[in-house]
N, C-alpha and C positions, 0 to 999 in steps of 0.2 A: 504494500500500500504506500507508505513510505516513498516510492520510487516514481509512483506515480505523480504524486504530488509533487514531486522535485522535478520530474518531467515538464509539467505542465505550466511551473511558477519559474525554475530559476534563469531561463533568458531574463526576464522581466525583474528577477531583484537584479541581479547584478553584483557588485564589491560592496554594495553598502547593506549596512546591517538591515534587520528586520523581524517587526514581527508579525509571528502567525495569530490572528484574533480570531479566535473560538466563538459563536455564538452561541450564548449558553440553551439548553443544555448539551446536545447531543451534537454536536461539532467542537464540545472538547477536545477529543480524543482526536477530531480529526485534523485540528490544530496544530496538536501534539505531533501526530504523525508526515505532516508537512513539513514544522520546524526539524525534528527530525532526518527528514529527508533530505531537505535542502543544506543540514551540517555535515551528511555526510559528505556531500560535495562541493565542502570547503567552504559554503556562504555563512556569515555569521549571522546564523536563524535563531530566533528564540521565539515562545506562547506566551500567549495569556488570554484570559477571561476573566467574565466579571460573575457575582452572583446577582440574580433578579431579586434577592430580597436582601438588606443589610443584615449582616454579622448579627449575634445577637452574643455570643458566646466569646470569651480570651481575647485580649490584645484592643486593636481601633474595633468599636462597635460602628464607626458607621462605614466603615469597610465595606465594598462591594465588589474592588477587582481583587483577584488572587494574590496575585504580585504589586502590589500599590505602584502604580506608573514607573518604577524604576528599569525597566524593560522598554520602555514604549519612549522614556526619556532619555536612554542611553541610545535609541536607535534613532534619535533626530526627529522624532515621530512620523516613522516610515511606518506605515499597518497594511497587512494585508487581512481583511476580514473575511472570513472565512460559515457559511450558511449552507445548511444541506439542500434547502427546498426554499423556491423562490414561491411565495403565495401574493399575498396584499406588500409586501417588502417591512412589515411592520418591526419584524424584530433587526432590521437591518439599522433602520431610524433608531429603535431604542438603543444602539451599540454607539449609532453616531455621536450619541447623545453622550454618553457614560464618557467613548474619547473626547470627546469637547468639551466636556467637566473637566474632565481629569487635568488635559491640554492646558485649561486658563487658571487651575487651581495650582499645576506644576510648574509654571512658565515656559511651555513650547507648543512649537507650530505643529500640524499635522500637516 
């Protein structure tokens, strides 16, 4: 799986970093498996996700991304978002959303 993913993205990243954004839920893994794919051939890939409902438990409660932007801010905020099923695009807009919080609360461009 892995392979394919790196097939299909890495003309397109190129030498600069990047990450692979999961929409939650079930494009986690398929995130995972992109970033994955595209380190083994050398690009400096990285995940992440958010969750649809704040933290409630340990650490920042109103945490919602995995990795608190330090991924997304290391990569210049380069994102490739990543969706299983294209419907109404709704959960597409709520991801836009979480990065563009995230973007003017961390000070960087997407």
């Amino acid at each position: 799986m892995e392979e394919i993913y790196a097939d299909l993205m890495s003309d397109d990243v190129g030498d600069k970093p990047i990450v692979c954004f999961g929409l939650p839920y079930k494009c986690i893994n398929v995130a995972s498996h992109a970033a994955a794919g595209l380190a083994k051939r050398g690009h400096d890939a990285r995940w992440n996700t958010y969750r649809k409902e704040e933290k409630e438990h340990g650490g920042d409660a109103k945490s919602i991304l995995v990795a608190r932007g330090s991924n997304i801010k290391d990569c210049g905020g380069r994102v490739a978002m990543i969706d299983d099923v294209i419907t109404t695009g709704a959960s597409k807009y709520d991801g836009q959303e979480v990065l563009q919080q995230l973007a003017a609360e961390d000070g960087f461009d997407l």
